[in-house]
N, C-alpha and C positions, 0 to 999 in steps of 0.2 A: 521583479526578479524573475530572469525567465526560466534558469536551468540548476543554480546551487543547490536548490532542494529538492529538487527534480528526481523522482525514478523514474529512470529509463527503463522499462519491465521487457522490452524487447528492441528490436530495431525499429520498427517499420508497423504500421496499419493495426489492426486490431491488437494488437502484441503491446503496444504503447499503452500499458495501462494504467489504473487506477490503486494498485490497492495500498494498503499497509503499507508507502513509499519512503523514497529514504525518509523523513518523518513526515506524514503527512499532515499532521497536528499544523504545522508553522508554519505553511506556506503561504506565499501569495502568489500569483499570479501579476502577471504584465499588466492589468486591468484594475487589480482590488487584491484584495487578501482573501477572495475564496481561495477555498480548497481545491487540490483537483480528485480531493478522496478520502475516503473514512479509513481508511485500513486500518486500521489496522491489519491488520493485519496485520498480516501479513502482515491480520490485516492487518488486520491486521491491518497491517499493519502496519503510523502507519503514519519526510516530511511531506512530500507528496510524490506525486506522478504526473505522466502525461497524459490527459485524457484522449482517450479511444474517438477514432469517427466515426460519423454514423456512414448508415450503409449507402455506399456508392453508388452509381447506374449503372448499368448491365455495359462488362467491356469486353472485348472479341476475344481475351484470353479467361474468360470465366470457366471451370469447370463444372462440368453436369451435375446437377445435386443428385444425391443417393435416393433409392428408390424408396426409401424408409427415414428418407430427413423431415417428415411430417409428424411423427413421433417415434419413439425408442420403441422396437420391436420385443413381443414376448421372450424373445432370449438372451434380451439385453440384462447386464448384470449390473443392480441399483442398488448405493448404498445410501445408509444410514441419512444422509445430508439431503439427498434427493437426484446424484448423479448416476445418470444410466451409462451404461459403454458397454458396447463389442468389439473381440479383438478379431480384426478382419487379417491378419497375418503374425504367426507365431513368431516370438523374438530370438535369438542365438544367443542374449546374456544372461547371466542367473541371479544379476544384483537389481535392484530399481531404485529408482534416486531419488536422497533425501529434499527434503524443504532447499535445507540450503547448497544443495549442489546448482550446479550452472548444466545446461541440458541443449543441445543441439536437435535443432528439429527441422522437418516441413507439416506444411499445413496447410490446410483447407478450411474456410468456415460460410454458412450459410445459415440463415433464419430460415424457420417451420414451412416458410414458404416457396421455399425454394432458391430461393435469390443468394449469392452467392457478394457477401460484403469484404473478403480478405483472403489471402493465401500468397504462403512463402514464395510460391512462384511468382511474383509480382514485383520482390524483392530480392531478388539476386538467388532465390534456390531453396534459403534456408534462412533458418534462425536460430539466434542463440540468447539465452538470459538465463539470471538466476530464479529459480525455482516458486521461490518465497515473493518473487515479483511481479508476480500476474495472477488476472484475479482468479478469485477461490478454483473454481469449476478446474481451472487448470494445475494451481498447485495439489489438488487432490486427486484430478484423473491422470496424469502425465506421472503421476508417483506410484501411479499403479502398475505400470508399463516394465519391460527390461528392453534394452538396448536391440537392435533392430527390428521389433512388434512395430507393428501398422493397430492400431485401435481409433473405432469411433466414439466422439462423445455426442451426448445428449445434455446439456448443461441447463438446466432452469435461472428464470432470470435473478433469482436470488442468490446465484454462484458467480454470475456476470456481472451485465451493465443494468441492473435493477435502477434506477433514478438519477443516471449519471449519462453522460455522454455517450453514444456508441450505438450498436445495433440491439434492441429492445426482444425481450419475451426471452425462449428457451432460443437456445445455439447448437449446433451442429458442427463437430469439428472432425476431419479426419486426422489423424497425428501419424507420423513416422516418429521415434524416438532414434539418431543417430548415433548419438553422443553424450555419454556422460562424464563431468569434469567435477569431481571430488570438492566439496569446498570444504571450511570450517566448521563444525558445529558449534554455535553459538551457544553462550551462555543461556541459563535456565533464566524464567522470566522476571524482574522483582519483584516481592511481596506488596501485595495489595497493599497502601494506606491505614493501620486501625481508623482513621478521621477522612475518611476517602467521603463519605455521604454531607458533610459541611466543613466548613473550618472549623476549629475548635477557638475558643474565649480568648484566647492568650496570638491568636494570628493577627498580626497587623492588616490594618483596610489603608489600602493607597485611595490620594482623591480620584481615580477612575472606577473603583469600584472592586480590584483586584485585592484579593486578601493571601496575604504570605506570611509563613515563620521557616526560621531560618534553622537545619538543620546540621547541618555543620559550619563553624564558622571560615570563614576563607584568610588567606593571608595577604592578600590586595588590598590598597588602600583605594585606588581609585573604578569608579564605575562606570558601566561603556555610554557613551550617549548615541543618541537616539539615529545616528546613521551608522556606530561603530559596526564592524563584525567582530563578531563573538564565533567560538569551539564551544560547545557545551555536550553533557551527554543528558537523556531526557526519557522519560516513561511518562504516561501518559493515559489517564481513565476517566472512565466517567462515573456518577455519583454514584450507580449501583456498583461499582468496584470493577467492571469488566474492562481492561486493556487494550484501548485500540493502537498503541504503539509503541516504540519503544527503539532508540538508536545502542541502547544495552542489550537486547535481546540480537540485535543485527553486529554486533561487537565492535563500532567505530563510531565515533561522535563525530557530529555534524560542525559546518561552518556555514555561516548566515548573516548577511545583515539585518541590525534592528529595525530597521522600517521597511522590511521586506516579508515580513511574518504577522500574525495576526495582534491587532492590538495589545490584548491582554501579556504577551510574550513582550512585546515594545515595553510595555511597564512594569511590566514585573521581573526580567530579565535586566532589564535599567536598575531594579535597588541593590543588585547583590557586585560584587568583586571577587576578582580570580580565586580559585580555590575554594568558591562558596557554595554548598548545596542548600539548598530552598524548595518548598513546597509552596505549588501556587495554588489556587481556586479560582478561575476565571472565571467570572459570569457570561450566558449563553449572548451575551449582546456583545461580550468584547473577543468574542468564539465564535461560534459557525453559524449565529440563528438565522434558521431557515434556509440554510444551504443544501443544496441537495447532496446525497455522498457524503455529508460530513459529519460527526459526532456531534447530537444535539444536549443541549442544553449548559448547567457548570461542569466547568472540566477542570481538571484535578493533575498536575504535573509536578513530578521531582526533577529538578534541574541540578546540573552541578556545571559550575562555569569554568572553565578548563582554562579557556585564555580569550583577553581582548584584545583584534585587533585595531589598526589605524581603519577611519573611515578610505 
């Protein structure tokens, strides 16, 4: 499945990212059922996204890296997370935009070294995405911003592409903020699981290993098989209770075919019928083990199956 689950976090080049995607949890890819990302996030979270490339060769429209893209200068202002920024031109709006707003920009980016891997001029000028859709570094520094400010970032690679596809170590971004376009505020997150660290006694074990009980019961008689597409809406954590995603949190449930998502979802998503919510516990072998970007270990999902469609 190349794009159903796909966040598109920008147009074009380094913007095409990773994080908290439309669910990242269920994707697969053209190749397998990696992920192209843990997000959550965003991450977050988080079914997936487009992973980032890496850095390109030097092309005759590259612009000069900053005289200070080697590290974040003494009057860079760093927060709490580890992101440095300077605003190198004051902005003319007085609001900054939330997660979920959608945001108009240009940009520039270069690793420590100088080298210069992306930039909206390479893409038609500009770019536009939601907020909540690219990784950290940017939905934290870009919300720092008001509408026409010029700011530089200094991203560490644990706001970026830390283990994932793209340009490696700390990043250097210049930003123009053009535009801001109001979205939704999403719903508040859902409550952790009490039973989020194991299943509990009374959870069924399917023969692959997936253990489920059924939270509410559904009004469907029949269940999707294993090419059906399904609507579902889904949350999503791992065993210490922390949330890397969630199609509730983002306020629109997903569409996916079952053998287009990671095993554990192919079978545990196969026992339930329309109307049905269900809590799974995938074990880390029918989940992401060993994927880079992706939420390691049992992972822990509330599902609720909204509708099944024809294969």
């Amino acid at each position: 499945m190349k794009t159903t689950l796909t966040r598109t976090l920008a147009t074009t080049g380094a913007l095409a990212l990773l994080t908290s995607g439309a669910a990242c949890a269920v994707n697969k890819t053209e190749g397998g059922d990696a992920p192209k990302s843990a997000a959550p996030a965003s991450t977050a979270a988080t079914v997936a996204s487009a992973a980032a490339p890496t850095a390109p060769p030097t092309r005759a429209d590259d612009l000069p890296a900053p005289a200070d893209v080697a590290a974040a200068p003494a009057d860079a202002v760093k927060t709490a997370s580890g992101l440095a920024s300077k605003v190198l031109q004051p902005g003319t709006g007085t609001e900054s935009p939330k997660a979920w707003d959608t945001v108009k920009v240009t940009y520039a980016g270069w690793t420590t070294d100088g080298k210069m891997f992306d930039g909206s001029h390479r893409h038609g000028g500009s770019a536009e995405f939601p907020l909540n859709r690219v990784i950290p570094g940017w939905t934290e520094g870009v919300a720092l911003m008001v509408q026409g400010e010029k700011r530089r970032f200094w991203i560490p690679a644990e706001l970026a592409y830390k283990g994932r596809p793209g340009p490696q170590g700390t990043l250097v971004f210049d930003v123009e903020l053009l535009e801001i376009k109001k979205g939704v505020e999403p719903p508040p997150p859902p409550t952790v699981p009490a039973d989020v660290a194991a299943p509990p006694k009374d959870a069924a074990k399917s023969p692959k290993g997936v253990f489920s009980k059924v939270l509410s019961k559904g009004k469907g008689k029949a269940k999707p098989g294993p090419t059906a597409r399904v609507k579902v809406h889904y949350s999503g954590w791992t065993t210490d209770g922390k949330m890397f995603d969630s199609s509730v949190t983002r306020g629109e449930p997903i569409t996916f075919p079952l053998n287009g998502v990671i095993p554990g979802w192919t079978e545990g998503v196969g026992l339930m019928v329309e109307g049905e919510k269900r809590r799974l516990w995938i074990p880390e072998e029918l989940a992401y083990k060993g994927r880079p970007g992706a939420p390691q270990g049992m992972l822990v999902f509330d599902v609720e199956l909204i509708q099944i469609e024809a294969p």
